[in-house]
VOROTOR-360895 format. One record per residue: residue in three letters; x negated, y negated, z of N, C-alpha, C, CB in turn. Coordinates in steps of 0.001 Angstrom, whole numbers, plus 500000, padded with zeros to 6 digits. Glycine has a CB too. Layout:
<sites>
ala X Y Z X Y Z X Y Z X Y Z
...
</sites>
This chain:
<sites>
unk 241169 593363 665018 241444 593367 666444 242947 593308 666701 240739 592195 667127
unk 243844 592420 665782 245151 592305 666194 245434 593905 665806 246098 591011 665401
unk 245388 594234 664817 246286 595681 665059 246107 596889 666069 246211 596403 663867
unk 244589 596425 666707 244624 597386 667951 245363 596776 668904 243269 597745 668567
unk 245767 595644 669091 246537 595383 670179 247874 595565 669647 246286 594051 670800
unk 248016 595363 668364 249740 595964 667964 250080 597257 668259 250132 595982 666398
unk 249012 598137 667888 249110 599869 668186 249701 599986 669534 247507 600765 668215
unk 248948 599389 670572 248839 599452 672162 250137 598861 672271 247525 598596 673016
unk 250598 598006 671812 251759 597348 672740 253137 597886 671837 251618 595328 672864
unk 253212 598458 670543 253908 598857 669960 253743 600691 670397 253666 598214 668609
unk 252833 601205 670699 253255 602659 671264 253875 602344 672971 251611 603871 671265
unk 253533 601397 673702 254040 601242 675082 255643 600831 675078 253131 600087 675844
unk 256027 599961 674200 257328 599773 673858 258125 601105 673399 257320 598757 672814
unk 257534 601796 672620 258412 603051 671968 258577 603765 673091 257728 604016 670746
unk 256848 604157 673827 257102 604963 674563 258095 604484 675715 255963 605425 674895
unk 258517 603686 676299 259414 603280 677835 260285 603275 677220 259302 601950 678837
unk 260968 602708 676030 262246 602513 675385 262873 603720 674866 262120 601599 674329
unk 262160 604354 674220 263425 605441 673558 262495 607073 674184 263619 605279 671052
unk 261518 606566 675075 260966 608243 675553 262103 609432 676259 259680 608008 676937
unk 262860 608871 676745 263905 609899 676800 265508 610347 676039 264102 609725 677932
unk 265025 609317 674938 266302 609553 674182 266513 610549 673062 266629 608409 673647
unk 265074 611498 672996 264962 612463 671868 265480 613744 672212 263582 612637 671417
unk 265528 614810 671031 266217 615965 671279 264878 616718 672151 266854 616756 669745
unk 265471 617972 673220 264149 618673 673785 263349 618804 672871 264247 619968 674375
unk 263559 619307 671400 262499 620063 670187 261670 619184 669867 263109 620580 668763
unk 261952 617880 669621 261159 616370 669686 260129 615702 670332 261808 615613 669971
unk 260839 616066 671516 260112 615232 672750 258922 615747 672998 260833 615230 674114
unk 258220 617024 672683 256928 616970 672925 256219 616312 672432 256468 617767 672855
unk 256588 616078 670682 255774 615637 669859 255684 614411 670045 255995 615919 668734
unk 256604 613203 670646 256431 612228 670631 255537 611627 671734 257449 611881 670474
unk 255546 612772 672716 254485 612589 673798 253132 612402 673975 254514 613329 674346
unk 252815 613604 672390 251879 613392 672212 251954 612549 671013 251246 614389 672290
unk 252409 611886 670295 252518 610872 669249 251955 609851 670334 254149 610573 668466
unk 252264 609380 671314 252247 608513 672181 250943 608149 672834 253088 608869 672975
unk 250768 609747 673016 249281 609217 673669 248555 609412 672641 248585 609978 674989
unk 248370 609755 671470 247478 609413 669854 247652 607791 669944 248423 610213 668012
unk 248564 607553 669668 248693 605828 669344 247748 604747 670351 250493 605330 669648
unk 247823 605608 671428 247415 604691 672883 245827 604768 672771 248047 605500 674638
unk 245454 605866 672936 244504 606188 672544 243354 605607 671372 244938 607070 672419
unk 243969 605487 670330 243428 604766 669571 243377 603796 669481 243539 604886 668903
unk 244457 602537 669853 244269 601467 670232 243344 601075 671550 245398 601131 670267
unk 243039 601884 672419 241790 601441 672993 240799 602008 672613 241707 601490 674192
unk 240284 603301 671930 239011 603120 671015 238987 601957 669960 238809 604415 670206
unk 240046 601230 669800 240035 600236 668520 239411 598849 669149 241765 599952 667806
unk 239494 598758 670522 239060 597976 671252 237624 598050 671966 239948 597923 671953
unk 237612 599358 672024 236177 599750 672552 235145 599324 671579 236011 601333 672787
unk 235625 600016 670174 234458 599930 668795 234559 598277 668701 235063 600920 666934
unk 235406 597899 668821 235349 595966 668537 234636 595393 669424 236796 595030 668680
unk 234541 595586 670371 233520 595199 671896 232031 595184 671746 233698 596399 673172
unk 231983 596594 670620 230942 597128 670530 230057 596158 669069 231335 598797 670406
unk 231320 595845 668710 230852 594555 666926 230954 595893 665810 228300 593509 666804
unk 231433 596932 666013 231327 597822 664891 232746 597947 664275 230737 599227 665330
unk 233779 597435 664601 235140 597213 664135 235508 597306 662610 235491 595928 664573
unk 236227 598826 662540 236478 598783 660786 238001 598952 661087 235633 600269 659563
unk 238652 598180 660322 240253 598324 660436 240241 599633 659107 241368 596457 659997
unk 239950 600155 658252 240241 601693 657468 239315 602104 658481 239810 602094 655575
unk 238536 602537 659166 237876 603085 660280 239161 603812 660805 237111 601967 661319
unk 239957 602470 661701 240504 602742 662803 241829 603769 662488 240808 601391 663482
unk 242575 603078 661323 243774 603486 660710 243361 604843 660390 244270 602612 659488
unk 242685 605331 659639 242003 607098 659610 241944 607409 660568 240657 607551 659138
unk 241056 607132 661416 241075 607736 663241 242506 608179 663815 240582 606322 664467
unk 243323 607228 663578 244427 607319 664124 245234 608243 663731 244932 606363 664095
unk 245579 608119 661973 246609 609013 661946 245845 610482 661484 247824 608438 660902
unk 244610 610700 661165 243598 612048 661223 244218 612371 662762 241490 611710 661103
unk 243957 611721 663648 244263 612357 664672 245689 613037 665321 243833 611615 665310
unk 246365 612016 665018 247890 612042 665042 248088 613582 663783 248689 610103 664372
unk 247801 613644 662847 248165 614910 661671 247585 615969 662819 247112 614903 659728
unk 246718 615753 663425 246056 616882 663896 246367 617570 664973 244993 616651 664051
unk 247122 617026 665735 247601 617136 667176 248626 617284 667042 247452 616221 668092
unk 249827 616606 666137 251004 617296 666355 251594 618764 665335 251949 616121 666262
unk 249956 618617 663898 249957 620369 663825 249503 621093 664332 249655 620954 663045
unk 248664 621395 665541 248422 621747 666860 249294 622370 667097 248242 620907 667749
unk 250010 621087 667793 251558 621726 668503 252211 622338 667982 252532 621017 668879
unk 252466 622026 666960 253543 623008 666226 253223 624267 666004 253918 622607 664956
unk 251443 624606 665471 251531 625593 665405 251287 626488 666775 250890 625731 664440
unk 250865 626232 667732 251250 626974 669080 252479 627061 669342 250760 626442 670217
unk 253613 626154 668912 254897 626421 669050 254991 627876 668065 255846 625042 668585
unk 254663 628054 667380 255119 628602 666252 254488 630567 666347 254397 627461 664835
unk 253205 630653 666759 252384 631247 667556 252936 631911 668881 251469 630335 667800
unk 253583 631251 669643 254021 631418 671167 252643 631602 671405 255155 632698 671723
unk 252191 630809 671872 251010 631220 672549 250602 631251 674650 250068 630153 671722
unk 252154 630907 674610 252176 631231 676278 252862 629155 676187 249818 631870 677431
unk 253754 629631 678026 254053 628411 678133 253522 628334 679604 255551 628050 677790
unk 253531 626954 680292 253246 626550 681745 254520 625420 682052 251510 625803 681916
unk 255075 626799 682892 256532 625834 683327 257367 625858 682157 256257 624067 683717
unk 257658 624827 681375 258896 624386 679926 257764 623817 679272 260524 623015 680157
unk 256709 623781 679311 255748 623307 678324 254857 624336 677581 254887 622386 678987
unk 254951 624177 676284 254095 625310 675554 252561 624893 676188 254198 625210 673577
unk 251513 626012 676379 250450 625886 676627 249391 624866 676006 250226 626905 676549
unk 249631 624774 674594 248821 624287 673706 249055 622637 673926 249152 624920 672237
unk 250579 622778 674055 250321 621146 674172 249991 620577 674761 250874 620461 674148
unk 249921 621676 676197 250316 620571 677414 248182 620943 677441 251975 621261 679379
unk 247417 621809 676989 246121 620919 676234 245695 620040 675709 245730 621099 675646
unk 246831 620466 674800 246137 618821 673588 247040 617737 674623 247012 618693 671035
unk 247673 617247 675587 248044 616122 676300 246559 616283 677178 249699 616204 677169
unk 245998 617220 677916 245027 616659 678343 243761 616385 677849 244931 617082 679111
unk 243262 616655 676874 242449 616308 676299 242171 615063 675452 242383 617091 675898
unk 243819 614506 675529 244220 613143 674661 243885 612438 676150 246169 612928 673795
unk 244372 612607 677472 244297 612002 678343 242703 612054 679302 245480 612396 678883
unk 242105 612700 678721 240248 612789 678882 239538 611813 677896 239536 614502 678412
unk 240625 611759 676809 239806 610593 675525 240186 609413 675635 240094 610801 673914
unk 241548 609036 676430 242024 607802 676757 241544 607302 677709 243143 607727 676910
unk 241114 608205 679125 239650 607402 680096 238607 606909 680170 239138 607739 680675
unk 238165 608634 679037 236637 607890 678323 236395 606495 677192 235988 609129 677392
unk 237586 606269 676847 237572 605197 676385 237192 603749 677745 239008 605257 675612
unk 238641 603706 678152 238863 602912 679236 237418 602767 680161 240107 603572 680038
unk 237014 604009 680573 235171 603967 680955 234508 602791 680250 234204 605482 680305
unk 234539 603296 679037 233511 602456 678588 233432 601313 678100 233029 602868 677951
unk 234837 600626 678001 235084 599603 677833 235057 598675 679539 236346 599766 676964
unk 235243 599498 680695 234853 598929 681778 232799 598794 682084 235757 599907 682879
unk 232515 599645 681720 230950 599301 681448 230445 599023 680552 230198 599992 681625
unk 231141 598394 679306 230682 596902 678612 230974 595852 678743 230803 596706 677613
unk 232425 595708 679923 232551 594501 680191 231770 594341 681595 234007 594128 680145
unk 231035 595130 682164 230109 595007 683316 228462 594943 682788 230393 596363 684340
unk 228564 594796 681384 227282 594711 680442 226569 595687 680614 226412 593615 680578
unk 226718 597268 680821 226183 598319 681114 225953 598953 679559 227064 599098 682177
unk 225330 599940 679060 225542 600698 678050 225515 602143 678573 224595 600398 677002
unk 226596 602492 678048 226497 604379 678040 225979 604923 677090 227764 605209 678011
unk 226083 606018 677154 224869 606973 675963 225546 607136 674969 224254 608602 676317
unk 226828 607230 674722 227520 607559 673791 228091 605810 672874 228729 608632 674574
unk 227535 605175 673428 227714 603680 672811 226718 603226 672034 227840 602637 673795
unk 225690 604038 672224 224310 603914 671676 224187 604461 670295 223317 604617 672560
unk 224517 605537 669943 224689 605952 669098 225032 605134 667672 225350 606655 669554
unk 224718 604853 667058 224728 603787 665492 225464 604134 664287 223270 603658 664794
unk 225797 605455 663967 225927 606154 662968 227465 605942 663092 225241 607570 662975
unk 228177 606124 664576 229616 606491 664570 230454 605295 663942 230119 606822 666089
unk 231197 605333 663144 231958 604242 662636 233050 603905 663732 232595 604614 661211
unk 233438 604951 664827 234544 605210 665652 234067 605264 666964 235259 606402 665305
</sites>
């Protein structure tokens, strides 16, 4: 449990403190570095709520995800695959789709602390 709250309060620190101090070529990635970290520290909280809490669980989740998203980006950087505004297309996907997994978290950790179960909490098999 402590290292999901280290994740959370150690990506919120990076992110306010040095989020604008990177080069443009950088700064996407750390954006989305940012919301990987966040992200997982509240699924790390969700699965602990839930009593299924694996710290190698969580640490795989995290940086599987993190490898995955910022070679994503890169390779749509790399691709040109179209931009929106100064943002390559791809990323500014993978930011929302990180920010669809960081609600659905937050969801469901608000309807287990209202003692509700969702359908996707039910499920037994997921280690995550």
């Amino acid at each position: 449990m402590w290292l999901a709250l280290l994740a959370m309060l150690l990506t919120l620190v990076i992110g306010l403190w040095m989020g604008r101090s990177f080069s443009p070529a950088v700064a996407p990635y750390v954006g989305l570095a940012v919301l990987v970290l966040l992200g997982s520290g509240l699924r790390a909280l969700r699965v602990r709520s839930e009593g299924r809490y694996s710290q190698r669980g969580i640490v795989y989740d995290c940086l599987s995800t993190l490898v995955a998203v910022i070679g994503l980006a890169w390779l749509g950087e790399q691709l040109s695959l179209g931009r929106v505004g100064n943002v390559p297309a791809l990323t500014l996907a993978l930011e929302v789709v990180l920010a669809a997994r960081i609600l659905g978290c937050a969801e469901q950790l608000g309807r287990r602390a209202q003692g509700e179960r969702g359908e996707d909490t039910a499920r037994k098999g997921d280690p995550l």
